[in-house]
Phi, psi and omega in degrees: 000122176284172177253099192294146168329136147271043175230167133281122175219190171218161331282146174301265203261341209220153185286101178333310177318297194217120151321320202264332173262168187260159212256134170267122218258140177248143190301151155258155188255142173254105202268185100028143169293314211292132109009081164261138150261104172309068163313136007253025160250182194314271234281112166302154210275316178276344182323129183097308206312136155315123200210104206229159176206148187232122187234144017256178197278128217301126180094016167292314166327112188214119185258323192288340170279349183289341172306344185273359182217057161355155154283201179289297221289336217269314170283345153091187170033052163285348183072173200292156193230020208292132160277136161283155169323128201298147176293168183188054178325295165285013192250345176250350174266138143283011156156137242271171210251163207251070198288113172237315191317157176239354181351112012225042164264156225256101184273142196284343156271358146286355150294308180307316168240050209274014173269289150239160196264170213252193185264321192251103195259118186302000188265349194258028180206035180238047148052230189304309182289359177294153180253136193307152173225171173281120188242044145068199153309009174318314188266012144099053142243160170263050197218139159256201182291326209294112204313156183260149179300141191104326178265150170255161187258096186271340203210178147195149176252103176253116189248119166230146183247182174344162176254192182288156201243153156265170214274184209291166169303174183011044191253214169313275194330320172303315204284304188322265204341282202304015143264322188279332165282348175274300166323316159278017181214013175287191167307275173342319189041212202214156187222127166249170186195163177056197169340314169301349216274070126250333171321308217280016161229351193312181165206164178245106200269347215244102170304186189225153163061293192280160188317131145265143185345295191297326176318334192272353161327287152302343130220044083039277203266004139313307181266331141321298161318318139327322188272328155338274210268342174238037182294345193282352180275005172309323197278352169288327150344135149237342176218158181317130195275179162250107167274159142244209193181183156232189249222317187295155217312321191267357180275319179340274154351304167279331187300293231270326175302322172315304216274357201245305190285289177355301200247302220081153178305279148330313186268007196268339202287313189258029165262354188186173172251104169297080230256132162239115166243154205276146182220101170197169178316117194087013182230110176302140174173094174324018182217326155231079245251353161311354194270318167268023167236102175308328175251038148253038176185061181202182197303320197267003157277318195295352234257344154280357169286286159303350156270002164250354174280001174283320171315298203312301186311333159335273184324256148039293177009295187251340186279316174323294182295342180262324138332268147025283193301004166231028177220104180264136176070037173175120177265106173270162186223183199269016166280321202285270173014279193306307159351292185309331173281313179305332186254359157278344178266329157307316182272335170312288162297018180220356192202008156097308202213169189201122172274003151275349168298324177291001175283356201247169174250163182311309165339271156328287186288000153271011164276340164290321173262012168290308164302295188311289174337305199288325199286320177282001160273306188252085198160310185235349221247204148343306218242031180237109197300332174257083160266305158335286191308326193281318195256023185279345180274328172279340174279335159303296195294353182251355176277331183298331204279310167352315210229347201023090184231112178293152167284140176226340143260120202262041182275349179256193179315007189293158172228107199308293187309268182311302180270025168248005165252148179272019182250327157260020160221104179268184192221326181264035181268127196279357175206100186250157215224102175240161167225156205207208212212129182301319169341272238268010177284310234263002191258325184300312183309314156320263196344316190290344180065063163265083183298324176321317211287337183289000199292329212256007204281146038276188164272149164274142177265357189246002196195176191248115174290175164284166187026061191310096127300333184272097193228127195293002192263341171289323188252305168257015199288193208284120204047065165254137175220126161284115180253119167241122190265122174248079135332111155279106180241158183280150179308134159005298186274019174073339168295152180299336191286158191272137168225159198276127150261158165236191197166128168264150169235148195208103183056059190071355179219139179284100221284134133342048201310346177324340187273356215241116197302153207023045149248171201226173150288157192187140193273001167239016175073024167259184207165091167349127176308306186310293183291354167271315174332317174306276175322324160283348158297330182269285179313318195300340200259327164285003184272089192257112182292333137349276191311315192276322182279326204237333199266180205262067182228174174262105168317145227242159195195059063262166223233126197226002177307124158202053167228042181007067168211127144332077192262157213268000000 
């Protein structure tokens, strides 16, 4: 089976230019420090050229000097250590704290405005690539984290992902350079002028796939913040807990920066169990669950990839020719363009500031983030027939820890070997920690059948709808996290008695359980344990995963699917 990105990037497997072929990755080259200038244009001889550093520096490393720098244990004299009691923010605040800030990074509208700031901030419109925030009532309750009155918090479930990133091996960003340095090193060379004239010194600073400094940053103050608002279930422990992760370089990175803010530094290595499951071709594993569904990694994962390459020259239009005129010698297309967007939220999250943001207008960038909508409706989301089928394994795995029911049967993305011991899947932990890839965050929300995010779907590929939901800076962006809270609340009936509710929150606001069979409204998004269990009971047993992963079919087209199901 080959093996597809675990991101959403552009372009994926397949090219704007021609939709139907795979993209020829071009080697980028690398020159010299020295200023060459291509008379009579602008544009230096390295412009584009790939430009990278490696710390700490090779052979720097000396094992024969460490007896000169002890640890803590070994000097001792820590001064008094008494632990305070644990927090327990959301059960004690009158109302939950509020994620807005990018620190200490540069938002293209405080170059722009640094006084006030303006209503429409573009960083809040780079889909997937956004670094996550609080998004308030989006998902249409009036409700935060904060326990409702009368409940107490017994359990909490956090599925989060990876923090920000440099982008996928061979995607758009790369691909813009190794054109802009083929250009800058023909006979000919290139001339930018105007907005543009910093290409004719750019570089491409920029590595793959691993976390950048603020991603670990994010999730660092994740895992603090957490330990805020639910530290107190800590004291529910008889034993050490269990996280997981999967095995690639930046889910590691965030699993251990979480576990750092989460514990503290010091204390995280012997505070909890670090579970790493390998994510690669032939290994079951719920957090990155395409590797045992073929047809999340085939034509039918592509059909959002092609519906936003029908957008982009759309949005793009007018933006190509408006470039264009300030740039000699390198022709640009709406492949370049979007690239050019992609490396203002790329460099932005990696190196702090981007002198491409300031090329686009509000327009554009919701047009852009509109192209992110589509590849994740129809590719990971409602409108991708295995979508269901892809997170339906973690939806197994949240009904055993619920019911604390061991699994005994592994026919779907399940791993047989890990969830079927109770030492690396426990079931009785008052706080379990997973960590994934906004795909599979965003194929679990399908699974679960949270339909609100779903309403306004399928998507049109040629235009932006009103009242737009399914929107990825919302659902998935960079440290986007699901919190399932499990409650004691007094009973219905007025009886004294206590009954468990649960309730999700996804990035601070609090979803709609309506899609989820025997849950109701409820003006805080709860829902009796029993009856969702029920209702999840259910999606699993409609959910046919065989089929929807294994069988020989065309992903239909136009494609009106928005439950992330095959249906026969």
């Amino acid at each position: 089976m080959p093996r597809r990105p675990s991101e959403l990037d552009w372009p994926p497997t397949r090219s704007l230019r021609d939709p139907m072929a795979f993209p020829i990755h071009l080697l980028l080259a690398f020159c010299s420090a020295s200023v060459v200038l291509a008379s009579p244009f602008k544009g230096s001889t390295y412009a584009g050229a790939t430009s990278t550093a490696v710390f700490p520096p090779p052979g720097a490393t000396n094992t024969a000097v460490d007896s000169y720098f002890p640890g803590p244990a070994e000097v001792g004299h820590a001064g008094p250590t008494p632990t305070g009691d644990e927090p327990m923010l959301v059960a004690t605040a009158p109302a939950a704290p509020v994620k807005e800030d990018v620190y200490p990074l540069i938002d293209p509208v405080e170059v722009q405005s640094p006084i006030g700031k303006p209503a429409f901030d573009p960083v809040r419109s780079w889909g997937n690539l956004s670094p996550w925030f609080s998004v308030g009532n989006k998902w249409g309750i009036d409700a935060d984290a904060t326990v409702p009155s009368g409940c107490e918090l017994t359990q909490v479930h956090l599925l989060h992902r990876h923090g920000a990133r440099y982008p996928t091996s061979g995607s758009g960003p790369s691909e813009f350079s190794a054109k802009l340095h083929a250009a800058a090193t023909s006979k000919t060379g290139f001339s930018a002028s105007g907005p543009l004239e910093f290409l004719n010194t750019w570089t491409y600073k920029l590595g793959a796939e691993l976390l950048t400094p603020f991603g670990r940053q994010q999730l660092f103050d994740l895992g603090i913040a957490f330990r805020v608002k639910y530290g107190h279930l800590l004291n529910g422990f008889t034993d050490l807990p269990v996280f997981r992760t999967t095995s690639e370089a930046r889910m590691v990175d965030s699993a251990l920066n979480f576990a750092a803010g989460f514990f503290g530094v010091q204390q995280y290595q012997d505070s909890y169990h670090q579970l790493i499951i390998i994510e690669d071709d032939g290994f079951n594993n719920t957090l990155a669950p395409w590797t045992t569904c073929p047809n999340a990694n085939n034509d039918i994962e592509n059909i959002g990839y092609l519906a936003s390459g029908n957008w982009t020259p759309i949005y793009l239009k007018d933006t190509v020719p408006r470039l264009q005129r300030y740039l000699k010698g390198v022709e640009l297309d709406a492949s370049d363009v979007r690239s050019m967007q992609d490396l203002c939220a790329y460099e932005t999250v990696a190196l702090g500031y981007s002198a491409f943001c300031e090329l686009f207008t509000e327009d554009e960038w919701k047009g852009y983030e509109y192209a992110f909508d589509l590849e994740l409706w129809y590719s990971f989301g409602p409108g991708n027939p295995a979508s269901a089928a892809q997170g339906i394994g973690y939806v197994q795995e949240l009904v055993a820890r619920l019911t604390q029911t061991p699994l005994t049967e592994f026919s779907t993305s399940l791993n047989g070997t890990l969830d079927g011991s109770n030492v690396t899947f426990p079931l009785n932990q008052p706080i379990f920690v997973d960590a994934t890839h906004d795909t599979v965050i965003s194929v679990i929300l399908v699974a679960l059948n949270f339909t609100t995010m779903a309403a306004n779907g399928p998507l049109p590929v040629d235009h932006i709808p009103k009242h737009q939901t399914y929107t990825g800076q919302h659902i998935t962006p960079f440290a986007s996290n699901l919190v399932g809270q499990v409650l004691s609340c007094p009973a219905k009936d007025k009886s004294h008695k206590k009954e468990s509710y649960i309730r999700f929150l996804l990035n601070d606001g609090v979803v709609p359980l309506t899609g989820v069979t025997h849950c109701s409204d409820s003006k805080d998004g709860l829902c009796l344990v029993d009856d969702f269990v029920k209702g999840m009971k259910q999606r699993i047993a409609e959910v046919d995963f065989d089929y929807d992963c294994y069988a020989n079919y065309t992903a239909p087209w136009p494609d009106y699917i928005i439950d992330g199901r095959m249906h026969k």
